[in-house]
C-alpha positions as CSV (number, residue, x, y, z in Angstrom):
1,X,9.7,18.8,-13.3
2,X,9.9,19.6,-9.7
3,X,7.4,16.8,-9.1
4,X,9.8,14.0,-10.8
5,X,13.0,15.5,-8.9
6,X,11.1,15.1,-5.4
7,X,10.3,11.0,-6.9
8,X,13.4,10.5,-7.7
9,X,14.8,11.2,-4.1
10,X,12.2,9.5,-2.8
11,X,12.9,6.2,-4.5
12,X,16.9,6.7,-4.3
13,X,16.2,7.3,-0.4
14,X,14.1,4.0,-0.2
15,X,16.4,2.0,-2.2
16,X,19.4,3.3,0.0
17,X,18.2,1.3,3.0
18,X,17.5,4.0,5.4
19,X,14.1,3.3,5.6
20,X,15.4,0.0,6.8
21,X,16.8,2.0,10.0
22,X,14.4,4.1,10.5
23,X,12.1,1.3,11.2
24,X,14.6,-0.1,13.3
25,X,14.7,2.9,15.6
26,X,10.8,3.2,15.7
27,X,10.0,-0.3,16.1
28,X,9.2,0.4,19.6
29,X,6.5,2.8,18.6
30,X,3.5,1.0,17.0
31,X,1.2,2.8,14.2
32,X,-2.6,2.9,14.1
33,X,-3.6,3.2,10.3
34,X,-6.9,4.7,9.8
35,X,-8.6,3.5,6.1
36,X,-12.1,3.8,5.2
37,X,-13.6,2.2,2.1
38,X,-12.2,0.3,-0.8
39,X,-13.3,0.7,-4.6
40,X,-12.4,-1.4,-7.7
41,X,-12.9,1.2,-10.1
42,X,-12.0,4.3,-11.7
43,X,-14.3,7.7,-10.5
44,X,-14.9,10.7,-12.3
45,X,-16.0,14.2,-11.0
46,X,-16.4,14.7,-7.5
47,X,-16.9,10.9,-6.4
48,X,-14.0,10.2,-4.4
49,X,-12.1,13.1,-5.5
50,X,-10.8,13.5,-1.6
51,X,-9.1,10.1,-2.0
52,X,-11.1,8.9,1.3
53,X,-11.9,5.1,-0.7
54,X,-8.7,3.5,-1.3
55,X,-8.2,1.5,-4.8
56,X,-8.4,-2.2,-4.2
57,X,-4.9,-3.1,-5.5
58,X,-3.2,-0.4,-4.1
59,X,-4.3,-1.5,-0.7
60,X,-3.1,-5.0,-1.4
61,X,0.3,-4.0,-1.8
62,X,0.3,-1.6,0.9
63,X,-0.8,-4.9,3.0
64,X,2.3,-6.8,1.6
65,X,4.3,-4.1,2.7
66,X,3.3,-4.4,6.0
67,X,3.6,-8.2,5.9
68,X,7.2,-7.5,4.4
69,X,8.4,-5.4,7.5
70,X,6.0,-5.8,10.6
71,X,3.6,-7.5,12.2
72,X,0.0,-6.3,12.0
73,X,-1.8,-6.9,15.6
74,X,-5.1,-6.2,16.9
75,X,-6.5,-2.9,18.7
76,X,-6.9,-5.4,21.1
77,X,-3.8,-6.2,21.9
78,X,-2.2,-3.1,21.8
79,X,-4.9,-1.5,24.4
80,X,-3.9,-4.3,26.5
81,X,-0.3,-3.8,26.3
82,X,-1.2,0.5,27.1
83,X,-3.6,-0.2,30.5
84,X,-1.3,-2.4,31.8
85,X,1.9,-0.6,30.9
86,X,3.3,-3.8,29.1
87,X,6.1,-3.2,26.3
88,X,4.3,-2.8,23.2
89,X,5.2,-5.7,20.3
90,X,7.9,-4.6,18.1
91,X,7.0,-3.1,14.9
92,X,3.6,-3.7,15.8
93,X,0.9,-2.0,13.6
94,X,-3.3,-1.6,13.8
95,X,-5.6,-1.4,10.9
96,X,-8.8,0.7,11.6
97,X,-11.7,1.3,9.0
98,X,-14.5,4.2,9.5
99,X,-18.0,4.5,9.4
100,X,-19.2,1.2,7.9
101,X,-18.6,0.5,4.3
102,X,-19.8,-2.5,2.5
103,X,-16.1,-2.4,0.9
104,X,-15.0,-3.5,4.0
105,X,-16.7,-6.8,3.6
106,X,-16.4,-7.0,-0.2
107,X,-12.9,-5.9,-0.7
108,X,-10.7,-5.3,2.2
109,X,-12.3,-8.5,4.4
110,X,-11.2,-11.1,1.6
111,X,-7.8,-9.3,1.7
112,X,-7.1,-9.5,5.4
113,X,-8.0,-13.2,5.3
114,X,-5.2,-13.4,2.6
115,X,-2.9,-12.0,4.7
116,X,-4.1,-13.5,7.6
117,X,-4.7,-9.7,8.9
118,X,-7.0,-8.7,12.0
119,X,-8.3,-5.3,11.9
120,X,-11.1,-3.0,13.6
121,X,-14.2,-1.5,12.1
122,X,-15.6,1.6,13.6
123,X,-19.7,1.7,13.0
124,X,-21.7,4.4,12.6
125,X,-24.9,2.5,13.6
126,X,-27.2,4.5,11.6
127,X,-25.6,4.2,8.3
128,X,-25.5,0.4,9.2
129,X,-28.9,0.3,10.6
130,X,-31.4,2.1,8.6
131,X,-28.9,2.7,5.4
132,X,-28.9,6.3,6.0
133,X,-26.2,8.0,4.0
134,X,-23.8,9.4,6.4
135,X,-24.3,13.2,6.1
136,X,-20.7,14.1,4.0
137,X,-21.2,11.5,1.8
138,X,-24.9,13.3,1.2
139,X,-23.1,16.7,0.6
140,X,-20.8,14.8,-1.9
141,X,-23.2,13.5,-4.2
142,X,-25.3,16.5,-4.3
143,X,-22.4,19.2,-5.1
144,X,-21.3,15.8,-7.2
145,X,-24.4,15.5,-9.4
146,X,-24.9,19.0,-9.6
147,X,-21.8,19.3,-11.2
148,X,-20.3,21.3,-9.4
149,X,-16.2,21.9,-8.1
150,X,-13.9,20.6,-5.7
151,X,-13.2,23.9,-4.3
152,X,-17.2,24.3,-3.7
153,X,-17.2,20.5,-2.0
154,X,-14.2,21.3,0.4
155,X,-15.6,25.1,1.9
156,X,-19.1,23.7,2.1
157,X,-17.9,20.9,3.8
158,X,-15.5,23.1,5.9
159,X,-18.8,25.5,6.9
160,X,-21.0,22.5,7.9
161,X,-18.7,20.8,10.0
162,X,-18.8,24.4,11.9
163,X,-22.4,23.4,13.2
164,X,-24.2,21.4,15.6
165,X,-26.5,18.9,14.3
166,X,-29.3,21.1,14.9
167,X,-28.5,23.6,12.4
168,X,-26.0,21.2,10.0
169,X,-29.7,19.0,9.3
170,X,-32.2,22.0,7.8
171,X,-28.7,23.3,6.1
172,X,-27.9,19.9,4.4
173,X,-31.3,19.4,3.3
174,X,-31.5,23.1,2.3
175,X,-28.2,22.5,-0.2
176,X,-29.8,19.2,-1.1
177,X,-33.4,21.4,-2.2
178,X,-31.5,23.9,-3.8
179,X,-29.5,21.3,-5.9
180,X,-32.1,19.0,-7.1
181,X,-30.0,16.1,-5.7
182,X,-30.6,14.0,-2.5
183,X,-28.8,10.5,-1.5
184,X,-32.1,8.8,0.2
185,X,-30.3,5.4,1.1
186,X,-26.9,4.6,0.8
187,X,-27.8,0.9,0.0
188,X,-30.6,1.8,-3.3
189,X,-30.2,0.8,-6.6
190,X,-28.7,4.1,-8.1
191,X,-26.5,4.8,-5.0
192,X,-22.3,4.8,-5.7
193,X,-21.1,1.8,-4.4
194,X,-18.5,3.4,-2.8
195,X,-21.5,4.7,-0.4
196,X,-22.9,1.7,0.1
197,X,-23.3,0.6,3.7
198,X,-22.6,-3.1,5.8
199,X,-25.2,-5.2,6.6
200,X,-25.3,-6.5,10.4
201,X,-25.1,-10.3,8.3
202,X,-21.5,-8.9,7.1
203,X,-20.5,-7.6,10.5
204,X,-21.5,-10.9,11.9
205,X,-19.9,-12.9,9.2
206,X,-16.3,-11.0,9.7
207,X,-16.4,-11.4,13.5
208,X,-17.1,-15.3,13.8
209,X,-13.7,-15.1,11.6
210,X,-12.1,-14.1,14.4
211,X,-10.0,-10.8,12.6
212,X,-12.2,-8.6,13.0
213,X,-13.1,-6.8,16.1
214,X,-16.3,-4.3,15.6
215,X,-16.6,-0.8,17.8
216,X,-18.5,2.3,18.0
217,X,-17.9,5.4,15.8
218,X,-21.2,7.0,16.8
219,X,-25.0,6.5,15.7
220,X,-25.6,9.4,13.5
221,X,-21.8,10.3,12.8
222,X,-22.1,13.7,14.4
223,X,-18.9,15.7,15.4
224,X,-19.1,15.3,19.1
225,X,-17.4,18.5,19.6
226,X,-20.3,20.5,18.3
227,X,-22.8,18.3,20.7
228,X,-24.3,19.1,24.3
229,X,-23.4,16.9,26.7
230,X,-26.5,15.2,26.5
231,X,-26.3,14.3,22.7
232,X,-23.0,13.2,23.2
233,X,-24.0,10.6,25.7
234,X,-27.1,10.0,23.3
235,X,-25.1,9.3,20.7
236,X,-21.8,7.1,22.1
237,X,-24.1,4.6,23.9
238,X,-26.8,3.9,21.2
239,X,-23.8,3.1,19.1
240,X,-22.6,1.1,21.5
241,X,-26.0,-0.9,22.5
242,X,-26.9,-1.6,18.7
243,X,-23.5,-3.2,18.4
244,X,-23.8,-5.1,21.5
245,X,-27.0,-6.2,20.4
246,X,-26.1,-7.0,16.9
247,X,-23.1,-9.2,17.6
248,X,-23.5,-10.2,21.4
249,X,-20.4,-9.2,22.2
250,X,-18.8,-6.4,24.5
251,X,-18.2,-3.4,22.5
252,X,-15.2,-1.5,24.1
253,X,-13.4,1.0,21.6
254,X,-14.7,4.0,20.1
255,X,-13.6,6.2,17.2
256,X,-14.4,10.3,17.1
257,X,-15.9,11.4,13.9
258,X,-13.6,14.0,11.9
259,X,-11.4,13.2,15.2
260,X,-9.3,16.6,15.5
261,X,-8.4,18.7,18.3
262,X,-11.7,20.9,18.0
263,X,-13.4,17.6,18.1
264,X,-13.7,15.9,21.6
265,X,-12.9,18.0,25.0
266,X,-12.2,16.4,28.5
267,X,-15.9,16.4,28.6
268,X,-16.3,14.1,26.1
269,X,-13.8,11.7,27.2
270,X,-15.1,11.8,30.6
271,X,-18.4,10.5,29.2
272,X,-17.0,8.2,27.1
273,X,-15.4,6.5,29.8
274,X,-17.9,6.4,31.7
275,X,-19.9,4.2,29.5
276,X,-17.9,1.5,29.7
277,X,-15.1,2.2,26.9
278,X,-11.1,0.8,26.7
279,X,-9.7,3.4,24.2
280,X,-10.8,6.1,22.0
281,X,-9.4,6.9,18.6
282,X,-8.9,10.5,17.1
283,X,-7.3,11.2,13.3
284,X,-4.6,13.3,14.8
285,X,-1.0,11.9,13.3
286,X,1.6,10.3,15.2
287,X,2.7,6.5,16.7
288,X,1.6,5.2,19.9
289,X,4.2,5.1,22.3
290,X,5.2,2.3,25.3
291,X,3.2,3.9,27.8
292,X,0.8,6.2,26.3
293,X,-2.8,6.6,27.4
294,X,-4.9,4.7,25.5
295,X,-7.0,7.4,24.9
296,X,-7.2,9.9,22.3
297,X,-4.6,7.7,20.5
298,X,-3.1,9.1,17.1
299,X,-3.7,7.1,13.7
300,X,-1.7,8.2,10.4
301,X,-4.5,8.4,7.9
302,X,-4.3,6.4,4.5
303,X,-5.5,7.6,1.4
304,X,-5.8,6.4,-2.5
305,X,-3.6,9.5,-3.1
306,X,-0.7,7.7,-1.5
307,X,1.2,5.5,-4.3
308,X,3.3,2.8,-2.6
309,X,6.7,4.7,-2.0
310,X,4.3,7.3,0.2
311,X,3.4,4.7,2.3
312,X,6.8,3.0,2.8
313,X,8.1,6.9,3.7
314,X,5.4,7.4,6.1
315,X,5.8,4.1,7.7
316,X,9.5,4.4,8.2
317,X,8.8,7.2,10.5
318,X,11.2,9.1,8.5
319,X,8.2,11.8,7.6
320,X,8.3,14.3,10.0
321,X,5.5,15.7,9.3
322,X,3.3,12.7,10.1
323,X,5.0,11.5,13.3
């Protein structure tokens, strides 16, 4: 009951027209959205049961939305704008994928043609590569197949992304053992599709469009703020050298795995920069203001949990919480 109380304020505030000024007073401000995959279908069980792959139609009208009330620009533009302390377009939003998912090409890349919609994917050049299933999606199709709960899925995946590589890899494979249930290659017959990773043909394909911009998200998708020095290196800059290589163009923005606080240091950023990069991406919440750094910029996370009247909140700026 409480749930259709809080709905129905919800829509009477969105059809009162203050969302209308709240966009007006943060048009100033632009928003980074942070997606990763699409799906088509229905999923049962543990597949997508943290709402990470967004339902083809809902991200459709979420894209209307934005059509509606902004003006969807690239990362490019907008890192421009922050270097050279240039006002930042009004109303001005950024749509960033994660990891590498062949919904990006299937789904969301016919979509943002549509709409005539640019957008940034982050790679993790691995998964891309050599099809090897990024390691959370591995620990969700294990605990998913073995039937077990979501409770299980979130504190395992809370404990492993405790670890450096070194000990997350013989833990992984341990759970994996001790399950009966190992993701071999994202891209094989039997894999979800939802797991399923681009192909460098795709990549190539959506850049000669000219929407989308490709950048790093590192090789092996480890959290950078449980790496050495040296693996952190190791990782940013094969990331950034396969995608160089695979699309002959200058790769320039990178994207932190997981992405909060605990997850990249003033070490990290220093190499970062170092190798070359314009910007680097985290998943903390909030807009980018006329100004800011563009480093360790804030992105408001979108997820198939959010029905359309979320989203229009959320990019009001009238939820506190997010901004």
């Amino acid at each position: 009951m409480m749930q259709v109380f809080k709905q129905l304020v919800l829509r009477g505030i969105l059809w009162s027209g203050i969302p209308h000024l709240f966009r007006w007073w943060n048009r100033e401000r632009a928003a980074i959205l942070m997606f990763h995959g699409l799906t088509d279908r229905q999923h049962s069980g543990l597949e997508n049961c943290q709402h990470k792959h967004l339902h083809v139609k809902r991200f459709e009208a979420f894209l209307q939305h934005l059509k509606d009330h902004f003006q969807v620009i690239p990362l490019d533009e907008l890192i421009r704008c922050l270097r050279l302390g240039l006002p930042v377009p009004k109303s001005s939003v950024v749509l960033t994928f994660d990891d590498g998912f062949l919904s990006n090409y299937t789904l969301a890349f016919p979509l943002l043609k549509k709409y005539k919609m640019p957008a940034t994917i982050f790679l993790a050049t691995e998964f891309v590569s050599e099809k090897k299933p990024i390691w959370v999606d591995r620990v969700d199709y294990a605990l998913d197949h073995a039937g077990r709960t979501k409770a299980e899925l979130v504190e395992t995946k809370k404990k492993f992304k405790s670890m450096a590589p070194a000990d997350l890899m013989p833990a992984l494979q341990h759970l994996e053992t001790s399950l009966g249930h190992r993701l071999e290659n994202s891209n094989a017959e039997n894999a979800p599709p939802i797991f399923r990773a681009l192909d460098w043909e795709h990549v190539r394909e959506m850049q000669e469009s000219g929407l989308i911009t490709l950048a790093a998200h590192t090789h092996c998708h480890w959290i950078l703020g449980r790496c050495s020095a040296e693996v952190v290196k190791a990782e940013v800059q094969r990331s950034k050298e396969i995608i160089e290589q695979e699309t002959g163009r200058p790769c320039i923005h990178f994207c932190y795995p997981n992405g909060s606080r605990e997850d990249f240091s003033s070490e990290t950023e220093s190499i970062i920069k170092d190798l070359g990069f314009e910007s680097t991406m985290t998943t903390l919440c909030g807009f980018t203001q006329p100004g800011e750094s563009p480093y360790l910029l804030k992105r408001f996370g979108i997820t198939d949990d959010m029905d359309l009247m979320k989203f229009q909140w959320l990019m009001s700026g009238m939820d506190r919480n997010q901004v």
